[in-house]
Backbone as CSV, one residue per row, in Angstrom:
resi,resn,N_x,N_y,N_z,CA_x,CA_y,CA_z,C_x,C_y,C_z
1,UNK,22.910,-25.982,-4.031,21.515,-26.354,-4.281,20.613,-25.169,-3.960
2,UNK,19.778,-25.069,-4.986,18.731,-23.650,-4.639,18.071,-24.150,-3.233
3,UNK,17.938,-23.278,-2.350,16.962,-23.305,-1.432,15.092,-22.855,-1.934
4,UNK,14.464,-23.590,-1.609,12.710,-23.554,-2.179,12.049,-22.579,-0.841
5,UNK,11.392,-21.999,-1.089,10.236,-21.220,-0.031,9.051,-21.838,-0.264
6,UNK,7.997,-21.029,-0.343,6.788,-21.151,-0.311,5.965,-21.132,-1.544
7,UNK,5.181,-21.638,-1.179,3.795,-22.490,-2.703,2.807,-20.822,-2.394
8,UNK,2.608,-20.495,-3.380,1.649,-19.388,-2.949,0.403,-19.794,-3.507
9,UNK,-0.736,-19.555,-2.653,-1.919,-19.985,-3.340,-2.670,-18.944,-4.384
10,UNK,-3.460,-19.844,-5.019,-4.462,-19.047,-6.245,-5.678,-18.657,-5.144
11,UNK,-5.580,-17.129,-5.798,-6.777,-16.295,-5.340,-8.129,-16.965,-5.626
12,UNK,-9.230,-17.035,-4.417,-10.536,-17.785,-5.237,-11.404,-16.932,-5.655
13,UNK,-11.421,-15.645,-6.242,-12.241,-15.667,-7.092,-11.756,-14.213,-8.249
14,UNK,-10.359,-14.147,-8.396,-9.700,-13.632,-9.277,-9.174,-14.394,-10.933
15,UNK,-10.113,-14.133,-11.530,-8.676,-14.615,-12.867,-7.542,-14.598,-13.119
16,UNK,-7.234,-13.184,-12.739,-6.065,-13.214,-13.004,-4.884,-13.882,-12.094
17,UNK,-5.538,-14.177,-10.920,-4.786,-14.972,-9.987,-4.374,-16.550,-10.452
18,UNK,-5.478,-16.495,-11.158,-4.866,-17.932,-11.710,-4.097,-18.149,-13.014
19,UNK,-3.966,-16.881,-13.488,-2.881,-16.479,-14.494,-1.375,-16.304,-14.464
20,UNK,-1.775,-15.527,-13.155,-0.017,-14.957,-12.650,0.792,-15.847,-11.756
21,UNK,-0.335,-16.532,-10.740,0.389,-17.190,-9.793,1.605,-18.377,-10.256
22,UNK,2.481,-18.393,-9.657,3.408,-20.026,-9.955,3.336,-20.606,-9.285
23,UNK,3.415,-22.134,-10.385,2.717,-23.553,-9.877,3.871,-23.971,-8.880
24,UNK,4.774,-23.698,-9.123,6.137,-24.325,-8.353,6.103,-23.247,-7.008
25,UNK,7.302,-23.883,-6.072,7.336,-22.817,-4.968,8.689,-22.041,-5.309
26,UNK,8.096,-21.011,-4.616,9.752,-20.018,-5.012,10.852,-20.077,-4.697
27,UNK,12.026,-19.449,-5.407,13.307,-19.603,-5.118,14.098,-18.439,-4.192
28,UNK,14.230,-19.131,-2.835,14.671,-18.453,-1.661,15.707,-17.452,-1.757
29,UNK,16.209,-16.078,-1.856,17.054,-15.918,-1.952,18.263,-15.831,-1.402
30,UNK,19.623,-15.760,-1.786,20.416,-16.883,-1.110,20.884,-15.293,-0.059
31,UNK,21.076,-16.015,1.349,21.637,-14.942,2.135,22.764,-13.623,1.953
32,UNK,23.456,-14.471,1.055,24.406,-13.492,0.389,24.286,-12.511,0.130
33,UNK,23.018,-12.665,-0.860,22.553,-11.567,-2.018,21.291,-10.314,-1.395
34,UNK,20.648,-11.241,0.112,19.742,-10.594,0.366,19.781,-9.117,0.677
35,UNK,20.576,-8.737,0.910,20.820,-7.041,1.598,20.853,-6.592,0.604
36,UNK,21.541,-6.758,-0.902,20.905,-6.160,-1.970,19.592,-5.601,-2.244
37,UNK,19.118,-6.297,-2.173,17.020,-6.399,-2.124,16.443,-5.617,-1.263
38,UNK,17.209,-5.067,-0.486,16.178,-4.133,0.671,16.015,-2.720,-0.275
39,UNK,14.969,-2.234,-0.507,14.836,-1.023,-1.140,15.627,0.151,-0.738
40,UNK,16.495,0.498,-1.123,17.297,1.552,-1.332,17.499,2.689,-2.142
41,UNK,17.365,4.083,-1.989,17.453,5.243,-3.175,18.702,5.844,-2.909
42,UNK,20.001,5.429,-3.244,20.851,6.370,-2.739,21.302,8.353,-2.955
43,UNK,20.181,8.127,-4.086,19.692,9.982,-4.950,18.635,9.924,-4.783
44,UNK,17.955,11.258,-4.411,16.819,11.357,-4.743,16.595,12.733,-5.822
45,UNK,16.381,12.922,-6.847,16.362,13.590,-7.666,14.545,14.435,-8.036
46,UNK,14.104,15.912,-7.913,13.477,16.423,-7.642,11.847,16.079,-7.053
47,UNK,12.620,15.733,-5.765,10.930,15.090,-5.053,10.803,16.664,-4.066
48,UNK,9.435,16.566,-4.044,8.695,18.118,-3.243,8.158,17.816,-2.531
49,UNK,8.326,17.737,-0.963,7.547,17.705,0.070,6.387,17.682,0.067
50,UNK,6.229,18.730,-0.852,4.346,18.341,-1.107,4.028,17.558,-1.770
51,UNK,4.549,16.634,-2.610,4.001,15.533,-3.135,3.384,14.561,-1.865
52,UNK,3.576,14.169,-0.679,3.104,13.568,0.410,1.785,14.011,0.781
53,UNK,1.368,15.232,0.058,-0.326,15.799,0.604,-0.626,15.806,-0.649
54,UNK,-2.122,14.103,-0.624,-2.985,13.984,-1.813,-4.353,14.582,-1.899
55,UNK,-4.261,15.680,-0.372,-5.683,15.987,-0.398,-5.513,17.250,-1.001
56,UNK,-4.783,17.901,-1.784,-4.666,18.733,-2.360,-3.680,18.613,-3.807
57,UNK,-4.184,19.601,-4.859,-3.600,19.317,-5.829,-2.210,19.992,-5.863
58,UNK,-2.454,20.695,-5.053,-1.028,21.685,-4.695,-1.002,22.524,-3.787
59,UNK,-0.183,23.095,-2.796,-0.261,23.648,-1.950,-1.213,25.226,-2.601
60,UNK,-2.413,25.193,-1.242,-3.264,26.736,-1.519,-4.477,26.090,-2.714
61,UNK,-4.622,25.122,-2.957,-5.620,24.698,-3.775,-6.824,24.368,-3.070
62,UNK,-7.589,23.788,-3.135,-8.949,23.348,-2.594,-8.801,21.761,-2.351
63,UNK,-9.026,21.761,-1.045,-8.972,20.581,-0.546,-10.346,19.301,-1.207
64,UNK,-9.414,18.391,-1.615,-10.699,17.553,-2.064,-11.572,16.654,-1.120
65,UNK,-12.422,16.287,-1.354,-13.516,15.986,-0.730,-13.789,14.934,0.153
66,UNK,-14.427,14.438,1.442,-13.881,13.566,2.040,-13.222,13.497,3.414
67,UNK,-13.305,12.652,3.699,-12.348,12.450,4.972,-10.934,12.444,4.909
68,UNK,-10.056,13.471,5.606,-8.681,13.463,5.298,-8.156,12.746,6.445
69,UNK,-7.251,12.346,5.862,-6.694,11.252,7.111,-5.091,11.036,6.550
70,UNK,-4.058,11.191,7.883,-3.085,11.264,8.059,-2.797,9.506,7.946
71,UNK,-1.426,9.268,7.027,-0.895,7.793,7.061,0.736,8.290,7.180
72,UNK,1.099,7.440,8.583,2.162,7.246,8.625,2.943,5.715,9.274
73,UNK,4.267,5.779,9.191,4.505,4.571,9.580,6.131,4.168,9.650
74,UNK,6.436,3.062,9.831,8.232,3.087,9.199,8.414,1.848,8.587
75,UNK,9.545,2.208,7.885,10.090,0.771,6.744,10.873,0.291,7.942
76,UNK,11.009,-1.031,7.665,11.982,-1.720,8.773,12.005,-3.165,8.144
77,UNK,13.450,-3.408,8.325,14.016,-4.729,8.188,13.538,-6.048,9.634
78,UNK,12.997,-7.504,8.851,12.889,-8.101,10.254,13.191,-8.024,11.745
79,UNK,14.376,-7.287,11.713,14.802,-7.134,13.313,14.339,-5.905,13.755
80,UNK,13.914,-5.296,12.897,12.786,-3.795,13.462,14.307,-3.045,13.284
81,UNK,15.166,-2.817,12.744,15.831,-1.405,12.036,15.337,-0.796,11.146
82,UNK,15.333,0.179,11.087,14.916,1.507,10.041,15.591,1.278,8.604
83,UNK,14.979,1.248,7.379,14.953,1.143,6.286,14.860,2.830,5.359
84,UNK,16.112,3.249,5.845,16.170,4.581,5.385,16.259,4.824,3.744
85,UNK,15.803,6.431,3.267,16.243,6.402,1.720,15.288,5.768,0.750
86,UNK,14.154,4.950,1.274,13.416,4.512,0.666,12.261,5.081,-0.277
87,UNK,11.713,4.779,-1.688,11.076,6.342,-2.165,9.619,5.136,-1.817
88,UNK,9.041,5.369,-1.301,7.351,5.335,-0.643,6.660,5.879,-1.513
89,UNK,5.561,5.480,-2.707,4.544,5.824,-3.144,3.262,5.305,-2.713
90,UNK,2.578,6.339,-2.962,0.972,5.501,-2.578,-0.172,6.382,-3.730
91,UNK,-1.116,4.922,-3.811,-2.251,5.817,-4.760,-3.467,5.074,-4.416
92,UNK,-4.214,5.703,-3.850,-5.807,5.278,-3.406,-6.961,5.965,-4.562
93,UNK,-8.056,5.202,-4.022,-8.971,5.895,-4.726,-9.886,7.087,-4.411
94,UNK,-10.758,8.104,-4.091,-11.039,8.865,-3.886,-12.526,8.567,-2.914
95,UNK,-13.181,9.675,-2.701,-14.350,9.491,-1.532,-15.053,8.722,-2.229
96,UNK,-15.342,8.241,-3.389,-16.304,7.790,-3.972,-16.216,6.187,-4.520
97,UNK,-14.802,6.238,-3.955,-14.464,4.603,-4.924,-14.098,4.893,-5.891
98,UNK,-13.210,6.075,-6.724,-13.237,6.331,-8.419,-11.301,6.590,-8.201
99,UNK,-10.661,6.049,-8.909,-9.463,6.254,-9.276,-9.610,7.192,-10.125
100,UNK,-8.345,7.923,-10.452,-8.445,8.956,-11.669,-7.864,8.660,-12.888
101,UNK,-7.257,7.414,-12.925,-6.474,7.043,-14.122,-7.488,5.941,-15.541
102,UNK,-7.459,6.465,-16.165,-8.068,6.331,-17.654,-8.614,4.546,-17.739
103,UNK,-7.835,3.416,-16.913,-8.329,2.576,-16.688,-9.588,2.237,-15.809
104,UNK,-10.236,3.401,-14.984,-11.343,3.139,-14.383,-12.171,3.305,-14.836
105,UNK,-13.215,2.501,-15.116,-14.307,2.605,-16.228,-15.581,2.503,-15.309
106,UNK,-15.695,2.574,-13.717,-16.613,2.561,-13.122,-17.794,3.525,-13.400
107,UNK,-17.204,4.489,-13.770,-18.321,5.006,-13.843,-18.901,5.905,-12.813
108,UNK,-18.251,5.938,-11.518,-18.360,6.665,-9.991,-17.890,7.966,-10.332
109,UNK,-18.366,8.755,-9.291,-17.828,10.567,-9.466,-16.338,10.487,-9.558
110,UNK,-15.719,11.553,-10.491,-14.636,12.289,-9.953,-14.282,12.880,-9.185
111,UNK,-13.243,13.600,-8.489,-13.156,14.570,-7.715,-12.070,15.577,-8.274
112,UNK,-12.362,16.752,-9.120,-11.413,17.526,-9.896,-10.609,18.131,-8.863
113,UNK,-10.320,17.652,-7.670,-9.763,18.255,-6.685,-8.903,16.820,-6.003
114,UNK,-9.018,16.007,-6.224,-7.937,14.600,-6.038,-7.342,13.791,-7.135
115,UNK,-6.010,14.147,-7.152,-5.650,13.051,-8.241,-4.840,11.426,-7.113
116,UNK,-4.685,11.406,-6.053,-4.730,10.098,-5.580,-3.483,9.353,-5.693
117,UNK,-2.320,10.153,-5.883,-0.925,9.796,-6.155,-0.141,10.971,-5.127
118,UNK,0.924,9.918,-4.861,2.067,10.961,-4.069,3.114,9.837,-3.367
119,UNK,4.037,10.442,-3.232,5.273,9.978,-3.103,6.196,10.488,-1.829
120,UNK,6.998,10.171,-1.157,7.755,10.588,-0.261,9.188,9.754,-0.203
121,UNK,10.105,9.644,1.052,11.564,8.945,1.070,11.378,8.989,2.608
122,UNK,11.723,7.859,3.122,11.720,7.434,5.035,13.102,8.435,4.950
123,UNK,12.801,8.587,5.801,13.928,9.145,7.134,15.173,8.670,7.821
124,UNK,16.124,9.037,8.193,16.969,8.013,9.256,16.561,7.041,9.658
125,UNK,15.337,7.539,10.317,14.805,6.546,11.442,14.090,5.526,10.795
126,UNK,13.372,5.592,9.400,12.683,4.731,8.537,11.462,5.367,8.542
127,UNK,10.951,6.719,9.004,9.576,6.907,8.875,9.430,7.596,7.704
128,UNK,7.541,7.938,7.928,7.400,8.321,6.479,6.035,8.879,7.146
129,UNK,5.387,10.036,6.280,3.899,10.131,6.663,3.472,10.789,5.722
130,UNK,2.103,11.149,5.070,1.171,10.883,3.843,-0.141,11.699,4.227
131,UNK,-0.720,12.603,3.966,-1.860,13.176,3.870,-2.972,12.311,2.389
132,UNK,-3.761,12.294,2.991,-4.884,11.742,2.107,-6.200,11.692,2.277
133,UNK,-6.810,10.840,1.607,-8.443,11.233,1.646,-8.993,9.648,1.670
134,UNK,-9.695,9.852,3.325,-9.890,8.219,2.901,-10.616,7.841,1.714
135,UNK,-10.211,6.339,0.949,-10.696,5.972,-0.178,-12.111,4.671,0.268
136,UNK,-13.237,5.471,-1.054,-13.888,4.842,-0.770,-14.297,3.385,-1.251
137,UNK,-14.749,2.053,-1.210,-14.857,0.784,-1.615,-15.522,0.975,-3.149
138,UNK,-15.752,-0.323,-3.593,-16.055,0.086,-5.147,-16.041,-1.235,-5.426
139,UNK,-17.211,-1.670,-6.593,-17.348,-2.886,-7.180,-16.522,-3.346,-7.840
140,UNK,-15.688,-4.402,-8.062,-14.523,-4.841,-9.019,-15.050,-5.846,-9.232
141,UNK,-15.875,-6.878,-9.711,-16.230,-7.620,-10.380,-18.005,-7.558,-10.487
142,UNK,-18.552,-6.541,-11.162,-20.480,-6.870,-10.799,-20.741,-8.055,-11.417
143,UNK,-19.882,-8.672,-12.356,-20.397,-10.067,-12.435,-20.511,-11.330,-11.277
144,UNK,-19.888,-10.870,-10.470,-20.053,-11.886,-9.237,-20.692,-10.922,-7.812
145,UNK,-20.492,-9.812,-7.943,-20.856,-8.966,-6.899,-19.594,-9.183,-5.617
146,UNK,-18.065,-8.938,-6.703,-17.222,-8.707,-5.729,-16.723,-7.199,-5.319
147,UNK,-16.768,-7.030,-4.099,-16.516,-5.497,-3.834,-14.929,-5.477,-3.574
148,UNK,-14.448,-4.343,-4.055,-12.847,-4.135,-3.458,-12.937,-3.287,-1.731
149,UNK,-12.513,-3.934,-0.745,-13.101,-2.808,0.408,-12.098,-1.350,0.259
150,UNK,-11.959,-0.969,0.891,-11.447,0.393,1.299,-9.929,0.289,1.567
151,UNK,-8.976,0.841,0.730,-7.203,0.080,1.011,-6.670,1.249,-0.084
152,UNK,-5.450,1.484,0.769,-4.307,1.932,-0.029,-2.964,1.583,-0.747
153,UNK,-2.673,1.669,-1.943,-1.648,1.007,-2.221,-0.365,1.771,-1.794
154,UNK,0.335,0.775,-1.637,1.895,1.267,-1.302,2.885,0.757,-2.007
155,UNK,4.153,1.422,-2.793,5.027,0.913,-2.951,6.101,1.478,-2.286
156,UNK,7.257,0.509,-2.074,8.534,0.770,-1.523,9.591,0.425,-2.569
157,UNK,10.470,1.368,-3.081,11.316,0.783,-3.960,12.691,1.977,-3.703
158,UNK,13.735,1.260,-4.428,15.029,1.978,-4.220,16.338,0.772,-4.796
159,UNK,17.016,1.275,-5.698,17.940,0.545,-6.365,17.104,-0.146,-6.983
160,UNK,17.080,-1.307,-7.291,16.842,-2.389,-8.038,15.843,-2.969,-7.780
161,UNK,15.338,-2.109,-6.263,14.402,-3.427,-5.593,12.772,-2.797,-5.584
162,UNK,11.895,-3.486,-5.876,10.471,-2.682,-5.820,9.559,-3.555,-5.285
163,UNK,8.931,-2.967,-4.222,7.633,-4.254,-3.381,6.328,-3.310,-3.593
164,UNK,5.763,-4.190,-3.844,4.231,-3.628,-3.505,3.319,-4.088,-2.700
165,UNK,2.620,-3.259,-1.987,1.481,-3.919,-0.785,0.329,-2.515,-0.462
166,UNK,-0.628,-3.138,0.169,-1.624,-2.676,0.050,-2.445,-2.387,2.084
167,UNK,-2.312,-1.287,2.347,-3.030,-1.391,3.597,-4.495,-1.375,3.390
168,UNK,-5.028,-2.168,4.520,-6.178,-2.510,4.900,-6.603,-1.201,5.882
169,UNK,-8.920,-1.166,6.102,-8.883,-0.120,7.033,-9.674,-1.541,7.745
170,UNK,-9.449,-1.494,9.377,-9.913,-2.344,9.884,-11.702,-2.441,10.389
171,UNK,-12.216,-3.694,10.260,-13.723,-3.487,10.351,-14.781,-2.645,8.929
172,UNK,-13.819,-2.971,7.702,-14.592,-3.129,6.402,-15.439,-4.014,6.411
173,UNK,-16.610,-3.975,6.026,-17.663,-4.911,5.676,-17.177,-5.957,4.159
174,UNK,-16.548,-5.513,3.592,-15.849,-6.152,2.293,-14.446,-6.788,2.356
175,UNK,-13.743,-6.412,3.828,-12.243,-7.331,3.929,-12.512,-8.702,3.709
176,UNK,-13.749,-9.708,4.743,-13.413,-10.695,4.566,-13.519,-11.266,3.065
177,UNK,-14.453,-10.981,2.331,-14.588,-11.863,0.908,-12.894,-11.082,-0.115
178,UNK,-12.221,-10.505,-0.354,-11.150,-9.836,-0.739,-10.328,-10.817,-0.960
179,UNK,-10.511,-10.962,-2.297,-9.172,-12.384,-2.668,-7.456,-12.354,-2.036
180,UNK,-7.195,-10.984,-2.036,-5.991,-10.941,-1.279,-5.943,-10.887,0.056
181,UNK,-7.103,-10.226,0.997,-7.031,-10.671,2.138,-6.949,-11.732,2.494
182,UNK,-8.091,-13.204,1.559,-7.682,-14.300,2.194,-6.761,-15.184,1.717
183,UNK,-5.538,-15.098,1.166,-4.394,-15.589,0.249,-3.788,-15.476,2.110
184,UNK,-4.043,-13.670,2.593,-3.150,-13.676,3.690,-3.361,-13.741,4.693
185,UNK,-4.147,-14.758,4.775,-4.745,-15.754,6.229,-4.890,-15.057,7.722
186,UNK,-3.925,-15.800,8.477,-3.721,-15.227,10.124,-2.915,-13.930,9.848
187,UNK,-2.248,-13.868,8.967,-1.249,-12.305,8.812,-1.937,-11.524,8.657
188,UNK,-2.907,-11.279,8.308,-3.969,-10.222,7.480,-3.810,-9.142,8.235
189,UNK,-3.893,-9.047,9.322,-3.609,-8.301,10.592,-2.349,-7.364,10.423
190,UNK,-1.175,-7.494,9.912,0.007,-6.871,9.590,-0.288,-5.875,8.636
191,UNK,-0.887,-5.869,7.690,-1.587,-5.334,7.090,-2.893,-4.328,7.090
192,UNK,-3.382,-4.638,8.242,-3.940,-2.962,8.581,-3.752,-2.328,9.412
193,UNK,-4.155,-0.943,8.595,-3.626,0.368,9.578,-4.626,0.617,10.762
194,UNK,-3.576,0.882,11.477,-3.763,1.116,13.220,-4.751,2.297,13.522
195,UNK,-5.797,2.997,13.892,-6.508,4.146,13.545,-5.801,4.475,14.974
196,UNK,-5.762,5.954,14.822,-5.195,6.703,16.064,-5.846,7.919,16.315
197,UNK,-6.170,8.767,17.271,-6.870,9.970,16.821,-6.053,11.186,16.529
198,UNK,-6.323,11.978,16.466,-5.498,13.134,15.558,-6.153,14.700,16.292
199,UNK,-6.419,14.487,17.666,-7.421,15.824,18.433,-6.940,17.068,17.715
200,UNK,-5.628,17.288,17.660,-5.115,18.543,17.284,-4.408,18.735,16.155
201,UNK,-5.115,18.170,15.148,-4.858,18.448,13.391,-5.946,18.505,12.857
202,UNK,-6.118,18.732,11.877,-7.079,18.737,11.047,-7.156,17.662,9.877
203,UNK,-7.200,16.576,11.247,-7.408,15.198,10.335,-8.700,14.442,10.832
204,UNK,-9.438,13.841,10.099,-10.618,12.861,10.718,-9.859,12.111,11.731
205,UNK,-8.899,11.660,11.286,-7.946,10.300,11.858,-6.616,10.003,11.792
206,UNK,-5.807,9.373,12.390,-4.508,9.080,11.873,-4.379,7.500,11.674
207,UNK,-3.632,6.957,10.731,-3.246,5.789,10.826,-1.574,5.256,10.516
208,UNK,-1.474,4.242,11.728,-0.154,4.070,12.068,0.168,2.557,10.607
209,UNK,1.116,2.400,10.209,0.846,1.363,9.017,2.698,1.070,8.826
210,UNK,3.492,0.136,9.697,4.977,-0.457,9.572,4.549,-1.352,8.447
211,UNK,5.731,-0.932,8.080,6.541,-1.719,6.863,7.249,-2.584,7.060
212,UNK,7.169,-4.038,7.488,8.418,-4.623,7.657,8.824,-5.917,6.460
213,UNK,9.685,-5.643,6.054,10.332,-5.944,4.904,11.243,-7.708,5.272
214,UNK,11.075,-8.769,4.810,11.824,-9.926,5.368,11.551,-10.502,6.578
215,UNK,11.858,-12.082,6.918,11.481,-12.396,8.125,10.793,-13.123,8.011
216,UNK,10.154,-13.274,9.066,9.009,-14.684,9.296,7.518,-13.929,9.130
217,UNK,7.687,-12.941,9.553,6.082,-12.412,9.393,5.862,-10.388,8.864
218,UNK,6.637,-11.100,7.687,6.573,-9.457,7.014,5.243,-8.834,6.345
219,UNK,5.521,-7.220,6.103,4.359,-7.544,5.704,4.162,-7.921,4.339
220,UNK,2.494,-8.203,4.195,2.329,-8.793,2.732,2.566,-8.479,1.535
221,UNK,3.205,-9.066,0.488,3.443,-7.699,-0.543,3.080,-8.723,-1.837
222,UNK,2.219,-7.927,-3.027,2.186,-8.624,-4.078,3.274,-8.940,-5.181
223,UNK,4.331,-8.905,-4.907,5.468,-9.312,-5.903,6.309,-10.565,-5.427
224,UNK,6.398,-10.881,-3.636,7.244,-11.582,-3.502,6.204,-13.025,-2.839
């Protein structure tokens, strides 16, 4: 007999949430199969260290604009083991609130000095860390006057398996109204990054941001 999980709720004030979501609750996957599913890369085929620094377009270029701020963190399975091999992408938006990809029609500055993509692979240990530029908030619906606050996307994928989730910066003026913040209730918290200071880099800030993958209180991810 299939085992059932959880009813996920419709976003209140997304369309498309009420497009994508399913009416039924999901189908648990069976213990067997689960260790499959943990994101795994067993190749990694020409990734460049510098792809992990988005505040530059390439090493010796001109740093783009903004607050740079260090993101790091580790993948980890419910029992807090390291989730090694994993390929980690992330793509934020720039100081201004403006993505660079052809779907943003905002209308906000560019920055010919951030394109807002980069990639890395955890470690033994499951870590990972990310140069970037904090991203700034931005209107996503002016027909209702919904703001997107300030967040980075993350994916974790490897073999077969691909999650996506999104860190939070804590004490946004725009988290609470955020259709996905409140889908993720008391958890919401798992979900943002930890600010740390950074005295001796040349970072505004650091932020600490675990990955934990499965369990009772993982973190949030929009696929599962």
């Amino acid at each position: 007999m299939t085992k059932l999980g959880r009813q996920i709720e419709i976003g209140p004030t997304d369309n498309t949430s009420n497009e994508r979501t399913p009416r039924n609750r999901l189908h648990l996957i069976p213990d067997a199969a689960r260790a499959s599913f943990v994101p795994w890369a067993p190749r990694i085929q020409g990734l460049d260290p510098a792809e992990a620094d988005l505040t530059r377009l390439a090493p010796g270029r001109p740093r783009a604009e903004g607050d740079p701020i260090k993101v790091t963190g580790k993948v980890m399975d419910e029992f807090g083991r390291p989730i090694r091999n994993s390929i980690i992408e992330i793509w934020n938006a720039n100081k201004f609130g403006r993505y660079s990809h052809i779907e943003d029609h905002s209308g906000l500055q560019l920055d010919p000095n951030f394109l807002g993509l980069g990639r890395t692979v955890s470690n033994d240990q499951g870590e990972y860390e990310f140069w970037t530029i904090r991203p700034g908030a931005y209107l996503a619906r002016p027909d209702i006057n919904r703001w997107r606050p300030k967040h980075i996307h993350f994916s974790i994928r490897g073999g077969s398996s691909r999650l996506i989730t999104q860190m939070y910066f804590d004490g946004d003026e725009h988290n609470d109204t955020d259709p996905m913040r409140i889908l993720m209730g008391d958890n919401f918290h798992v979900n943002i990054g930890k600010e740390y200071e950074t005295p001796d880099e040349d970072f505004d800030s650091g932020y600490q941001f675990d990955i934990v993958i499965g369990g009772k209180n993982p973190t949030f991810f929009e696929n599962i």
